[in-house]
DRENDRENLUM-845205 format. One record per residue (C-alpha): x, y, z. Coordinates in steps of 0.1 Angstrom, whole numbers, plus 5000, padded with zeros to 4 digits. Layout:
<nodes>
XYZ ...
</nodes>
This chain:
<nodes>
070680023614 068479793593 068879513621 067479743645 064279593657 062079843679 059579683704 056279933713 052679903725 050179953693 050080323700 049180493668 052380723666 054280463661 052680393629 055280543610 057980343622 057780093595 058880363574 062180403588 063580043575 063779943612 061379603624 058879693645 057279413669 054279493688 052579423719 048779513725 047679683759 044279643748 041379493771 040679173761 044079133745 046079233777 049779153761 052679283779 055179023764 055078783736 057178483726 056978483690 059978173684 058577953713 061777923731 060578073767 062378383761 059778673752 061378843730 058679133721 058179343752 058179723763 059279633799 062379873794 060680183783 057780183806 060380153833 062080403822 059180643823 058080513853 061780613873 061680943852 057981013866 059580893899 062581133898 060381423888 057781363914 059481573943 060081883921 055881923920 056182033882 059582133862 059482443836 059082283804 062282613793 064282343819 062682023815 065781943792 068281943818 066381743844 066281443814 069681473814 070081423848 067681143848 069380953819 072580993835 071580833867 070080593854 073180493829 075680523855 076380163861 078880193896 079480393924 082980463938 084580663961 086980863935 083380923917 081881093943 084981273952 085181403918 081481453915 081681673949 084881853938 087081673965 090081663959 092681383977 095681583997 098581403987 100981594011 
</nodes>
């Protein structure tokens, strides 16, 4: 854990992540500044950048959209559908069998 480095905006909650013996790198949204990404070593790789996370959001706000509002007493499970679409990785056919409760005759 002490190799864990965290990437955010300069949001001020995430202050106190300096505190949890994890680097923090930081990118600033502000005007003027405008910094989405950053390449601190000069290699043409940038390294510091919360690309991931606003995506994230931005396909969770996207998933939720058609629901028009979700019961924060159920808002739980609806993240957990979210994360597991967007983890699952491949699509077969014995997945969706499985996933629909199909089962293969094998007479």
């Amino acid at each position: 854990m002490d190799n864990t480095t965290i990437n955010t905006d300069e949001w001020g909650a995430y202050n106190y992540l300096s505190e949890s013996q994890r680097i923090h790198l930081t990118v600033c949204h502000a005007p003027g500044k405008r910094e989405w990404a950053r390449d601190d070593d000069g290699d043409g790789i940038r390294e510091v950048h919360s690309n991931t996370i606003e995506g994230l959001w931005t396909g969770l706000r996207n998933f939720l959209r058609p629901f028009r509002g979700v019961n924060k007493k159920y808002l739980q499970q609806y993240l957990a559908m979210h994360e597991w679409a967007h983890n699952l990785k491949k699509v077969t056919l014995e997945f969706l069998r499985i996933l629909c409760g199909v089962t293969q005759n094998t007479t």
